[in-house]
N, C-alpha and C positions, 0 to 999 in steps of 0.2 A: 605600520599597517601591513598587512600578510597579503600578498598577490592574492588571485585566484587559484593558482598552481598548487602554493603553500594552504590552501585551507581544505579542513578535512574532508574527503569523499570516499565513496566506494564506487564499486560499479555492479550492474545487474546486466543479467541479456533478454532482451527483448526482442521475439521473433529472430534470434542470430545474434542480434548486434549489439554490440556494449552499448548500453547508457550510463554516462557518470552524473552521479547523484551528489549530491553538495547543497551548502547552506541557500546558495539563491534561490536552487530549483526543485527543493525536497520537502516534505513538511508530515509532521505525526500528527491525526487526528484521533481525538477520540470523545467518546461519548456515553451519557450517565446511564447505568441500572439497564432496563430490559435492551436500550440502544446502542450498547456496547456489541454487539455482534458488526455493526457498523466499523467499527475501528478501523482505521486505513492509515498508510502511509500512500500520500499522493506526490507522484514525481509528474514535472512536465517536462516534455522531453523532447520540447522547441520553443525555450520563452521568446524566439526573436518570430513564433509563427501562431498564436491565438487558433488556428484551425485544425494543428497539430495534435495527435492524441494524446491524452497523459496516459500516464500508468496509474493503476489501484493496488496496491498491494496488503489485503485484507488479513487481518484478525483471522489466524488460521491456517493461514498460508506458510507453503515451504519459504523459510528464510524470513518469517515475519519477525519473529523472539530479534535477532540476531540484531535484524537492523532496526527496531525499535530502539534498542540498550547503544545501538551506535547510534543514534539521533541524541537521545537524551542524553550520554556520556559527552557529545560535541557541541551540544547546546543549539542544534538546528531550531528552526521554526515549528511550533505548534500549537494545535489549536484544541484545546484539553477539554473534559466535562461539557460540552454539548451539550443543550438540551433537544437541538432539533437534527434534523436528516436533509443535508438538498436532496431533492430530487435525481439529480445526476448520480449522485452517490448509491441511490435505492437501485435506479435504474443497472449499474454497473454492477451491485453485489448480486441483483437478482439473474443476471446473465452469467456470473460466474459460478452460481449456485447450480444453472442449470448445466452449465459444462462440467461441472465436477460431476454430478448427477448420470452423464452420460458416459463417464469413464469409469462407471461404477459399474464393473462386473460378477463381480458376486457377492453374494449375502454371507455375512459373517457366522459362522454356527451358534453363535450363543443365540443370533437374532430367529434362528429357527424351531418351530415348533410342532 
């Protein structure tokens, strides 16, 4: 049986700080037809603290391809074809929609008329 040490992880930065991602505390979701914009890979990133914030890292996002194909090459945990949306999940894409939204400086020329 493989330590903790020996089983596969990456790591992300969050706000600065490494978090490492691994089979206990990583998981790919995803979800069917128009729900698929949902897609997430959800890290938690204090199991020993339920008050702790996860991470979302959405369908879209820099580094999502990358660590999708590491989840499913390492056979982490997932939770595939969805048919529904928690609410937490709505609520966290629809905040991040709004921050990319406001880092958006200009208008691409084809979009101009």
């Amino acid at each position: 049986m493989k330590t903790m040490e020996q089983e596969p992880f990456f790591t992300i930065k969050n706000d600065g700080e490494k978090v490492r991602c691994d089979r206990y505390n990583t998981m790919a979701n995803t979800y069917l037809g128009e729900l698929s914009c949902f897609n997430h890979i959800y890290v938690d990133t204090d199991i020993n603290d339920p008050d702790a914030n996860a991470l979302y890292i959405f369908k879209g996002n820099e580094g999502y391809d990358k660590i999708i194909k590491f989840i499913i090459e390492h056979k982490f945990m997932a939770l595939i074809n969805q048919f529904e949306v928690e609410d937490i999940v709505r609520e966290t894409w629809g905040k991040t929609q709004i921050k990319e939204l406001r880092t958006f400086n200009e208008v691409p020329k084809e979009w101009e008329q």
